[in-house]
KEGUMAR-85253 format. One record per residue (C-alpha): residue number from 1; residue in one letter; x, y, z. Coordinates in nm, 3 decimals. Example, Ala and Ser with C-alpha at 12.3 -4.5 7.8 and 13.67 -1.06 7.14 Angstrom:
pos|code|x|y|z
1|A|1.230|-0.450|0.780
2|S|1.367|-0.106|0.714
This chain:
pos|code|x|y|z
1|X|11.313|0.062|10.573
2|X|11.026|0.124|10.321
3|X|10.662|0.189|10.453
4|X|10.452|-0.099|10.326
5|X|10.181|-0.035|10.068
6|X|9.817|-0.029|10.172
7|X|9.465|-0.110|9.951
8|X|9.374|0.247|9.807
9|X|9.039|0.196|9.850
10|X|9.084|0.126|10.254
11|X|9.359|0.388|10.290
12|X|9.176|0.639|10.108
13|X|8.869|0.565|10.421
14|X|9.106|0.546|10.674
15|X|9.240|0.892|10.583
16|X|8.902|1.056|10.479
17|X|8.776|0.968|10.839
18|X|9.095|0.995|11.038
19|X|9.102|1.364|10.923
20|X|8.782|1.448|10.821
21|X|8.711|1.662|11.124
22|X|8.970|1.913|10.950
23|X|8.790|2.050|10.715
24|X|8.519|2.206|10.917
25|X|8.772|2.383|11.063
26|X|8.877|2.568|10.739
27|X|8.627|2.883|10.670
28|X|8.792|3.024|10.376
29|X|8.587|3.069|10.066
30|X|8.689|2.831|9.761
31|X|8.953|3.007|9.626
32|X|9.136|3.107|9.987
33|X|9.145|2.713|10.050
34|X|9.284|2.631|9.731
35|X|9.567|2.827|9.760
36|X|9.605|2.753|10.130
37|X|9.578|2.387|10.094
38|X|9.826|2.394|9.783
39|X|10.118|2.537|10.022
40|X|10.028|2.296|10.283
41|X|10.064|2.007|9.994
42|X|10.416|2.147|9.911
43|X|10.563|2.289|10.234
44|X|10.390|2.116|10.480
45|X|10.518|2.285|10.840
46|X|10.342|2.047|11.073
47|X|10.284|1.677|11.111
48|X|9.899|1.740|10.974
49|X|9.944|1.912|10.664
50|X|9.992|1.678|10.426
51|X|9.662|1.512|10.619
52|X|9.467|1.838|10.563
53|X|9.604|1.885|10.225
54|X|9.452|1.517|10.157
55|X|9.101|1.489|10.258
56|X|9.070|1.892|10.069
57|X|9.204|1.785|9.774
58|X|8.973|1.442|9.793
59|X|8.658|1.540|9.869
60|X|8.709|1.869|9.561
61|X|8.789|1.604|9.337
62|X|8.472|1.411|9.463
63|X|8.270|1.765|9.433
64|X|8.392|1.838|9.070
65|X|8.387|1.453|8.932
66|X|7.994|1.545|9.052
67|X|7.945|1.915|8.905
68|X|8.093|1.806|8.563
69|X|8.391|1.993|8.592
70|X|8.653|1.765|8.475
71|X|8.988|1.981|8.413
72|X|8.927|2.095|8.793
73|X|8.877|1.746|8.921
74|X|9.201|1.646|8.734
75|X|9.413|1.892|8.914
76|X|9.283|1.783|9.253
77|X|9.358|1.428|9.160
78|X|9.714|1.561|9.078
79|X|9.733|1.733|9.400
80|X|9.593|1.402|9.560
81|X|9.889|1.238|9.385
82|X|10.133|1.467|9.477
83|X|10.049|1.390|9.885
84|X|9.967|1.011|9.862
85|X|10.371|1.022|9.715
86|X|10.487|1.250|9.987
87|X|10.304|1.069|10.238
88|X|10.477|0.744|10.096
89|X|10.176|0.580|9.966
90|X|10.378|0.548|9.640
91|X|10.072|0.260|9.472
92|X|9.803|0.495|9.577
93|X|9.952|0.802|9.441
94|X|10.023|0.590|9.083
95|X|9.624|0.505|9.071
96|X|9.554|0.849|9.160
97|X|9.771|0.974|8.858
98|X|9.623|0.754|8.622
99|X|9.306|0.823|8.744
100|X|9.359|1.193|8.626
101|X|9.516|1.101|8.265
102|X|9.190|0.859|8.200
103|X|8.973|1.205|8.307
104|X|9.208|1.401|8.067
105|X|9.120|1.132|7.792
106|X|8.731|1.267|7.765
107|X|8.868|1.678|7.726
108|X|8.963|1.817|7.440
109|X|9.351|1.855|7.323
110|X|9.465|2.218|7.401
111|X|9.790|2.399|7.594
112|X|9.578|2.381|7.998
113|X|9.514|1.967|7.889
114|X|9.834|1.951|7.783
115|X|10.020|2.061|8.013
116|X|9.838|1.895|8.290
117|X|9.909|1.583|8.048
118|X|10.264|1.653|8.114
119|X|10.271|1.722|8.462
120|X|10.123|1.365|8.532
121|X|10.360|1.195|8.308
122|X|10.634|1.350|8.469
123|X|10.490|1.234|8.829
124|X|10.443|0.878|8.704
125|X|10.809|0.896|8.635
126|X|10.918|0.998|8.989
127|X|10.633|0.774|9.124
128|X|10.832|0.414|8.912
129|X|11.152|0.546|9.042
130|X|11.044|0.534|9.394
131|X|10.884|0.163|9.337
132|X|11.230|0.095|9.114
133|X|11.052|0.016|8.804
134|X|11.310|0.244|8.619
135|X|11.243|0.083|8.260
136|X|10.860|0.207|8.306
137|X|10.961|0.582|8.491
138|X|11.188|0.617|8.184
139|X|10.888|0.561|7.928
140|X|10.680|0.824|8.148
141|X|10.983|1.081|8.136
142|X|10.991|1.033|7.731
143|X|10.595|1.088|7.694
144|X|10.630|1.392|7.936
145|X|10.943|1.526|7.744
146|X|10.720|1.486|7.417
147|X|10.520|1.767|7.590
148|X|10.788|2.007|7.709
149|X|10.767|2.317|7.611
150|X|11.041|2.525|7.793
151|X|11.414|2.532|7.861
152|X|11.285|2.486|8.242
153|X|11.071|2.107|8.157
154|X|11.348|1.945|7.950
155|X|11.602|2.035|8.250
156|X|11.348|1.856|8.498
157|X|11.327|1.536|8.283
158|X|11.706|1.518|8.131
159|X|11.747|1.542|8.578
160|X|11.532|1.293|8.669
161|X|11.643|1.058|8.383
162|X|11.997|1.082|8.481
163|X|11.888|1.007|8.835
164|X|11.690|0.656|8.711
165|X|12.024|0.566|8.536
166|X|12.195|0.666|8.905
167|X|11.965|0.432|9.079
168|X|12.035|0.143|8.839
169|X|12.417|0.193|8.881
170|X|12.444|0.333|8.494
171|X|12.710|0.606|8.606
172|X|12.817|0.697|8.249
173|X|12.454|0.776|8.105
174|X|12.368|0.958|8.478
175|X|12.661|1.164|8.391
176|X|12.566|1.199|8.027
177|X|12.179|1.285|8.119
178|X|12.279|1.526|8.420
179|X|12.529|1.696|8.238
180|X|12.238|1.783|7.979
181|X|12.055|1.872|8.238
182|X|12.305|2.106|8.399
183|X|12.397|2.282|8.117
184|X|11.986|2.383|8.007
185|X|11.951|2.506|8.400
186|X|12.273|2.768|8.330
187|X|12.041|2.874|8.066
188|X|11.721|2.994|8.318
189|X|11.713|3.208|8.605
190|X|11.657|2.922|8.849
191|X|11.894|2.899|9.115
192|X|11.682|2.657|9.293
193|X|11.708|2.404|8.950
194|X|12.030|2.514|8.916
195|X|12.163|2.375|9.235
196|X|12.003|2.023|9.237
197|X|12.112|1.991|8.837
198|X|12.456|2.048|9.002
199|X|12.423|1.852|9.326
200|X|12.328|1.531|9.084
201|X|12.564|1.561|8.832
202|X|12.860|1.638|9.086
203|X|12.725|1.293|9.295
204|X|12.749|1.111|9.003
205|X|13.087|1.214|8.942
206|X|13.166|1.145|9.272
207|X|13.060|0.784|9.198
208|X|13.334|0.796|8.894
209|X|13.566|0.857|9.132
210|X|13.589|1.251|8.982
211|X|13.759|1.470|9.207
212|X|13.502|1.763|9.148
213|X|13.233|1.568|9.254
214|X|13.269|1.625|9.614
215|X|13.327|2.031|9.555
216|X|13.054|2.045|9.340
217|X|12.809|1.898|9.604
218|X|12.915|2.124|9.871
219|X|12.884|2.425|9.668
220|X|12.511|2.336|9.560
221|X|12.470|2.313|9.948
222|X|12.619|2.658|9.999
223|X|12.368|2.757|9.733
224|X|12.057|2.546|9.863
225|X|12.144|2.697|10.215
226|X|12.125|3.053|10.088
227|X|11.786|2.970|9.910
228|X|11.627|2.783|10.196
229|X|11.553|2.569|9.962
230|X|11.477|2.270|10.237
231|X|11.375|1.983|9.969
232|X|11.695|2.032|9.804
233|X|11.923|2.075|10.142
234|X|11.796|1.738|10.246
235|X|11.901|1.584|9.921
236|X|12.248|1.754|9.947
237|X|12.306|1.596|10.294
238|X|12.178|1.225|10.192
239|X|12.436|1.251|9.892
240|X|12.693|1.386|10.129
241|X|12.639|1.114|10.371
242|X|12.637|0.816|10.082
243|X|12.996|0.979|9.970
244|X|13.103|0.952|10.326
245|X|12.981|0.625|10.344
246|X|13.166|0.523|10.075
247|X|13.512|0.696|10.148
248|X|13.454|0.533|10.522
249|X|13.415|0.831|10.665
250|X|13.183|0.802|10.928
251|X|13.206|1.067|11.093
252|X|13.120|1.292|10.752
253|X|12.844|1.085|10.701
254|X|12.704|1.110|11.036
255|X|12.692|1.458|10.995
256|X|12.531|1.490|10.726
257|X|12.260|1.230|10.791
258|X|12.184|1.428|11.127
259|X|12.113|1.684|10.942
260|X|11.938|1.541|10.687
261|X|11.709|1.404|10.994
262|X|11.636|1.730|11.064
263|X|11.528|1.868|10.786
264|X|11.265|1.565|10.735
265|X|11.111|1.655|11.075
266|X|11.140|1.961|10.950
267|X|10.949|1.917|10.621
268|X|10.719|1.589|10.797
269|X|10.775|1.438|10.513
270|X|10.719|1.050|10.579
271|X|10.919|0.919|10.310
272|X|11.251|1.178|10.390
273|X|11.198|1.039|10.758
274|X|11.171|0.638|10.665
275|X|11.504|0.760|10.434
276|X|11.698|0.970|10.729
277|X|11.612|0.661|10.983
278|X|11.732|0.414|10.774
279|X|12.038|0.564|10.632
280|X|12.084|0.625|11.049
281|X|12.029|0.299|11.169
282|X|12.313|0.121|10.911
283|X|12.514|0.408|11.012
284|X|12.530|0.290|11.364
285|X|12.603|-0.031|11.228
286|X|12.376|-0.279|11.483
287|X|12.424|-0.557|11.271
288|X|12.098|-0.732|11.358
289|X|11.902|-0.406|11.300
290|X|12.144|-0.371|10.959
291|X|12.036|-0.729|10.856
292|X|11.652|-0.702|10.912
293|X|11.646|-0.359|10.718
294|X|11.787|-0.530|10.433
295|X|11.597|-0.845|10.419
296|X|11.259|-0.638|10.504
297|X|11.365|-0.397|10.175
298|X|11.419|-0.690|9.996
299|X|11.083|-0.855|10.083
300|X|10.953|-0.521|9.961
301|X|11.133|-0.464|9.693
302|X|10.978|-0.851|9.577
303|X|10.611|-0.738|9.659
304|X|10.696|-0.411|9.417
305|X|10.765|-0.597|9.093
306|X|10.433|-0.767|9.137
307|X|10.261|-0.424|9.214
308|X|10.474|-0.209|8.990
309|X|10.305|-0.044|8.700
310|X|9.957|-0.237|8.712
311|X|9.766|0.078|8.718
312|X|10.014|0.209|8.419
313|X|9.971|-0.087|8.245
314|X|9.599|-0.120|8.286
315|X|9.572|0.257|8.126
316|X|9.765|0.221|7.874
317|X|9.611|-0.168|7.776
318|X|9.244|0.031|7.809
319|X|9.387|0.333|7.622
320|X|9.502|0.067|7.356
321|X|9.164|-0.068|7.301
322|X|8.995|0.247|7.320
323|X|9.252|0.350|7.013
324|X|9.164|0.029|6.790
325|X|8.785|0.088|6.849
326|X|8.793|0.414|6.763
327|X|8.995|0.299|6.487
328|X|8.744|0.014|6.373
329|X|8.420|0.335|6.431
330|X|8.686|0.558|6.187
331|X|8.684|0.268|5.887
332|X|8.334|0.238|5.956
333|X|8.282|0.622|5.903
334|X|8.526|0.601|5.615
335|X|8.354|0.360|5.472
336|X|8.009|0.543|5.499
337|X|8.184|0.846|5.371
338|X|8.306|0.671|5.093
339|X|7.970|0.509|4.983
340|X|7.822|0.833|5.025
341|X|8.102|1.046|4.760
342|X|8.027|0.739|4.520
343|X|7.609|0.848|4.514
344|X|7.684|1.210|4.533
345|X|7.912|1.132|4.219
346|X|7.701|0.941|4.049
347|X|7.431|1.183|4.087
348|X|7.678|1.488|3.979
349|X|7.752|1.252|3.631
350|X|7.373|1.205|3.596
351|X|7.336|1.573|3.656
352|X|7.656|1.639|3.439
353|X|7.526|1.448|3.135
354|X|7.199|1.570|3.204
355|X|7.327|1.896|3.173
356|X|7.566|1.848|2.868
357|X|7.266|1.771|2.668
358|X|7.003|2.025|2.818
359|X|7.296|2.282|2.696
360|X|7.359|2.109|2.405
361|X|7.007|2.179|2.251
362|X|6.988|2.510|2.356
363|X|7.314|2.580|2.127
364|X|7.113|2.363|1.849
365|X|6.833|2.584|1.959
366|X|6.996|2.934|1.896
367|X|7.202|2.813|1.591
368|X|6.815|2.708|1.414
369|X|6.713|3.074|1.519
370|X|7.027|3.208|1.393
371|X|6.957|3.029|1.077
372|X|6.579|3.158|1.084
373|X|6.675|3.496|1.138
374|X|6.956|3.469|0.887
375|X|6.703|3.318|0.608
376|X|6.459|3.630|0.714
377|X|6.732|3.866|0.664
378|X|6.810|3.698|0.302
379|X|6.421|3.660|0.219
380|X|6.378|4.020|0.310
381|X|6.685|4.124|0.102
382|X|6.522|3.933|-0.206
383|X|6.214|4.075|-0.157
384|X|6.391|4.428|-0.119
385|X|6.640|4.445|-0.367
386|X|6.494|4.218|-0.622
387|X|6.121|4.115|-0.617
388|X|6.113|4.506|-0.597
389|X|6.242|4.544|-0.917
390|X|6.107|4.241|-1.102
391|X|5.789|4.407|-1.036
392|X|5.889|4.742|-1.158
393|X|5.977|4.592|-1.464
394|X|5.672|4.400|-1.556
395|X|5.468|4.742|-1.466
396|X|5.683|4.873|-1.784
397|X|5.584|4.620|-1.963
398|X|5.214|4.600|-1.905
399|X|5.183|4.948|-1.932
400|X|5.387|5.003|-2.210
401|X|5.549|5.338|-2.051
402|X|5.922|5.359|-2.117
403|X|5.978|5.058|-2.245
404|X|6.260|5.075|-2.526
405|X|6.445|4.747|-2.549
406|X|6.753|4.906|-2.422
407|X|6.621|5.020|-2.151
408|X|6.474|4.680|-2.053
409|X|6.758|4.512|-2.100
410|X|6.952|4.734|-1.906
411|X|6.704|4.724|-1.603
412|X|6.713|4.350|-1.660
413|X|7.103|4.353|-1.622
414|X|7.076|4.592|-1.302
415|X|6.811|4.257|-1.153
416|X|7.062|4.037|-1.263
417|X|7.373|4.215|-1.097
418|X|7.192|4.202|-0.824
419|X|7.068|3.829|-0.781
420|X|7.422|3.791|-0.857
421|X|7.569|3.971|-0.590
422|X|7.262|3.822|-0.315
423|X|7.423|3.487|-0.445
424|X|7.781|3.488|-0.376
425|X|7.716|3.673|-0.051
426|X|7.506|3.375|0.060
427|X|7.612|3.040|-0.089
428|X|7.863|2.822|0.046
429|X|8.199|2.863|-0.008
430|X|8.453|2.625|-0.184
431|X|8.823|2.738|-0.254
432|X|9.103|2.604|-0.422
433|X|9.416|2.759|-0.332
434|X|9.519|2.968|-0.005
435|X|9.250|3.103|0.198
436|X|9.457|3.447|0.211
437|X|9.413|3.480|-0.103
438|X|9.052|3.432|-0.105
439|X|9.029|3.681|0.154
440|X|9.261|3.937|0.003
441|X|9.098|3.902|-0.312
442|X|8.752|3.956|-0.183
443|X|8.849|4.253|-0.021
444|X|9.036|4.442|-0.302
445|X|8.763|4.397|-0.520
446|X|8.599|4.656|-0.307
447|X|8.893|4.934|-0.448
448|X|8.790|5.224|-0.662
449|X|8.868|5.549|-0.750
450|X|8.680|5.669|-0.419
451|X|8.746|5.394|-0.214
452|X|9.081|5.289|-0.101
453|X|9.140|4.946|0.103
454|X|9.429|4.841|0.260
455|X|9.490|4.510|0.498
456|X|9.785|4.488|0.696
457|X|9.939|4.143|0.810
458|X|9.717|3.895|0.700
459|X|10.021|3.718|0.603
460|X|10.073|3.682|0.974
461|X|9.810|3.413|1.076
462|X|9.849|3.106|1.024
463|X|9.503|3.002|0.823
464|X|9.596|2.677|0.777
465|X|9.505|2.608|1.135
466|X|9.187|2.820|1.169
467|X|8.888|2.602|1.101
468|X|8.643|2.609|0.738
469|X|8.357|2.697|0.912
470|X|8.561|2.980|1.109
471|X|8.706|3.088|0.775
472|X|8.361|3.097|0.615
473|X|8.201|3.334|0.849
474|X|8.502|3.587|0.855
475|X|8.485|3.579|0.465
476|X|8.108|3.642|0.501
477|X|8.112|3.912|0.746
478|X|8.380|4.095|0.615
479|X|8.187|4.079|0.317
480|X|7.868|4.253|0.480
481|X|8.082|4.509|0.645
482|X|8.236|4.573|0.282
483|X|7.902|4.580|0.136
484|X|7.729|4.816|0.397
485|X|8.084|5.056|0.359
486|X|8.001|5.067|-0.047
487|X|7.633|5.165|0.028
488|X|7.612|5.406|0.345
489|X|7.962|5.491|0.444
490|X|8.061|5.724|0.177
491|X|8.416|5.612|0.294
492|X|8.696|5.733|0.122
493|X|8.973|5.469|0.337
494|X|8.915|5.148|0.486
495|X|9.227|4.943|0.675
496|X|9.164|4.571|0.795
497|X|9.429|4.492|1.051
498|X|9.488|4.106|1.137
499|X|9.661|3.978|1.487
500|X|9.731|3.664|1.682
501|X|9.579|3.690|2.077
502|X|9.733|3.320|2.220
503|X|9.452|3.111|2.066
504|X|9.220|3.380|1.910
505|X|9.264|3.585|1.562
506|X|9.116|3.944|1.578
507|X|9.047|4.073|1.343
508|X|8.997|4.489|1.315
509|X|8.775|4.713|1.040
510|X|8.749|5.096|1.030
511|X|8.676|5.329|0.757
512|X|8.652|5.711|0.758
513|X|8.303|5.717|0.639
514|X|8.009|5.979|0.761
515|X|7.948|5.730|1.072
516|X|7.602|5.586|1.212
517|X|7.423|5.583|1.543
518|X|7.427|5.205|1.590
519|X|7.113|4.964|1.565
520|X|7.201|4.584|1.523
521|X|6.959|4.572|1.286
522|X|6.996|4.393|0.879
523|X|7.353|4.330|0.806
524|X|7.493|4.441|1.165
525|X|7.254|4.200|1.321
526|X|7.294|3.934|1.073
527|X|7.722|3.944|1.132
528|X|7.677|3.941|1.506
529|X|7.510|3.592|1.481
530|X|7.735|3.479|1.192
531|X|8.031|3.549|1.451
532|X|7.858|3.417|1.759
533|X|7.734|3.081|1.596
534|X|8.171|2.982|1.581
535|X|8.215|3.118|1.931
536|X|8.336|3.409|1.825
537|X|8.268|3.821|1.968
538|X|8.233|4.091|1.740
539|X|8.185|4.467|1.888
540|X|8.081|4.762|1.688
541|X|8.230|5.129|1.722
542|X|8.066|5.435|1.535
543|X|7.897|5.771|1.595
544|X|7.762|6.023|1.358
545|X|8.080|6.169|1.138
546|X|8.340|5.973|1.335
547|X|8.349|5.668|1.113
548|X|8.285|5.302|1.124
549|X|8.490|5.068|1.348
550|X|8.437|4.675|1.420
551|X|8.683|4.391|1.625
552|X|8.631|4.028|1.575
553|X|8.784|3.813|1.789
554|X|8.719|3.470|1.630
């Protein structure tokens, strides 16, 4: 006969008061009481423990709801749980439960939360069992197995889901989910899990009419007996009885229900002793008393399928909105996110562009002062090499010294050569034919009996795909280097070496001429900005009687 179910609210006073007096009693410091009141929750040894146990574990809950300590008021609340259940307050200890989980809700995800998580699903499960809503315990047992993170947890759930399908008369998936069950606990060192995997499975068996059932249930008894384990001997002696009961055997089962009375004294544990009673007084087989038991359990069991998982249901409906708000608040924040990357964009385009042509005119910038300092270099090279002359000459001619006809005209040649030279050095270049040839051509004209120049694989690049204005400056600066060797150098061997680096020609020069101490000054200075105006690098190697070297990567 099942203990009926109170209002929380008024059992919860009823309790606090009836006890209350207890706790003055205790003068242990915080820690002492936790621990003391935590065996007196799980092995109670007298008819007020579980009474102690309950008004501690309320009124720290109360304290730490207060203080702001959540995580700490959730495990009271689970402690609070585990003794409304024991105490056979089955509705109270499912509000309690969810009580916790909705605590658990405001805390941050990590291992302590989510273990705790676990714990309380697996507690709802045993709590719908006990009120027979199996399809809801079962959903509990899942979330909790989600969570399991040892050999040890999965062997709990895979047991206590083969015990809903027991209770629902589902032998074949009992013995399917017990067997699992057994197996993982041959895998720990828990003798205590060990025997009540094998007391289930071997009662379910027993059910299936399988002859080991009834050895296996007396062996986990011989093992439960050696372990003291009095939870578990009190559930080997109820499944005992019930296979008595149903080989008609009555004088097995009244053994074994005798002693399963005992051990519920033993443990005051008010839901063993409603069990023992009841499984005593059909034993005895009053039929009136048989008859009322029934129709009073099935009275309950009608009152439970109203009751059944409305707290469960209630978190989980809550927990449902909660999710589609904070749903609706994350589109919201998407949204704002979103509008907010379309300005910074359209700011970084604004700045882009903004940037593009701020750049842009700098490089139009430093090509015009490229050009400047390239039409100083030429004016300068005029005025050096040529107005120089012109106005030696016409001091010849005013002054009459030296100034034979052939000499003239041979000075006038010399000005001439000159302009000439100034000329092709500077104008722009049009080809016909292969630029190689161009090149080639340019640079053997520089051969004579002192100087010898040599290029080596030039045939290798493929010109056709460098650009004119590329091709122009190379010509040019090769030039000036060529030039400069025939003036200062007093070379006697140059070599120009060609070579294809992935996108870039280089392009090397070195002669064996007295050397320099390097100034990018005149023709140096004028080839650097030549190369640099096509994106291009040229570097410059020399030292006094060591030679001449330059690379042009262009």
């Amino acid at each position: 006969m099942k203990l009926d179910q109170q209002s929380p609210l008024l059992l919860k006073i009823i309790l606090v008061f009836f006890f209350g007096f207890i706790s003055s009693s205790i003068g242990q410091n915080a820690v002492d009481s936790a621990r003391f009141y935590y065996y007196k929750a799980l092995k109670p040894e007298t008819p007020s423990d579980l009474s102690k146990a309950y008004v501690f574990y309320t009124k720290s809950a109360d304290k730490n709801l207060n203080s702001g300590e959540l995580f700490q008021a959730v495990q009271d609340l689970r402690m609070v749980s585990q003794v409304e259940m024991e105490m056979g307050f089955n509705n109270n200890s499912e509000e309690s439960a969810v009580n916790a989980l909705e605590l658990l809700d405001k805390l941050p995800v990590d291992s302590l939360t989510n273990t705790a998580r676990k714990g309380l699903y697996h507690h709802l499960g045993r709590v719908y069992r006990s009120l027979e809503a199996y399809d809801t315990a079962l959903t509990y047992y899942n979330r909790s197995f989600e969570l399991a993170m040892s050999v040890s947890d999965s062997t709990n759930i895979y047991n206590n889901m083969g015990n809903i399908y027991l209770d629902s008369k589902d032998y074949k998936m009992a013995e399917e989910k017990l067997g699992m069950a057994y197996q993982r606990s041959l895998l720990t060192s828990d003798s205590i899990l060990i025997a009540r995997t094998l007391d289930n499975l071997s009662f379910v068996q027993s059910k299936l009419d399988n002859p080991d059932g009834v050895n296996g249930m007396l062996r986990a008894l011989e093992l439960r007996e050696l372990l003291e384990d009095y939870r578990g001997l009190y559930s080997s002696h109820s499944h005992l009885y019930q296979y008595g009961m149903s080989q008609k055997d009555t004088g097995w089962s009244k053994y074994h229900i005798n002693e399963a009375l005992k051990i519920a004294k033993k443990l005051n544990s008010a839901s063993y002793l409603n069990d023992a009673l009841t499984k005593k007084l059909i034993l005895e087989g009053d039929p009136e008393i048989s008859g009322y038991i029934r129709l009073s359990d099935s009275m309950y069991e009608a009152r439970q399928k109203v009751k059944n998982g409305f707290a469960a249901m209630q978190y989980d409906f809550y927990k449902e909105k909660k999710r589609a708000d904070e749903m609706k608040l994350l589109q919201l924040k998407e949204k704002q996110k979103k509008t907010v990357f379309q300005i910074v964009g359209g700011l970084l385009i604004i700045m882009g562009l903004l940037g593009y042509v701020l750049l842009r005119n700098k490089h139009e910038k430093e090509k015009l002062e490229k050009v400047f300092e390239t039409e100083s270099m030429l004016s300068k090279k005029v005025h050096d090499e040529i107005a120089n002359e012109v106005y030696h000459l016409m001091t010849k001619l005013q002054t009459g010294t030296d100034s034979k006809s052939e000499d003239v005209m041979d000075h006038l040649d010399a000005v001439y050569n000159k302009s000439r030279n100034i000329s092709k050095a500077h104008a722009s270049m049009e080809w016909e034919g292969p630029f190689e040839t161009h090149l080639k051509g340019m640079l053997k004209g520089f051969n004579s009996e002192e100087v010898n120049v040599l290029t080596k694989n030039m045939s290798n690049i493929e010109w056709d795909k460098v650009s004119k204005n590329k091709k122009m400056v190379l010509y040019r600066v090769l030039q000036e280097l060529m030039v400069n060797m025939k003036k200062h150098s007093g070379a006697s061997l140059v070599v120009v070496s060609f070579e294809k680096l992935g996108a870039k020609t280089q392009i090397k020069y070195s002669d064996n001429g007295i050397g320099t101490v390097l100034k990018k000054t005149g023709g140096l200075l004028n080839a650097e900005n030549r190369i640099q105006g096509v994106d291009g690098t040229i570097t410059f190697e020399s030292s006094p009687n060591k030679g001449f070297k330059a690379t042009i990567n262009i």
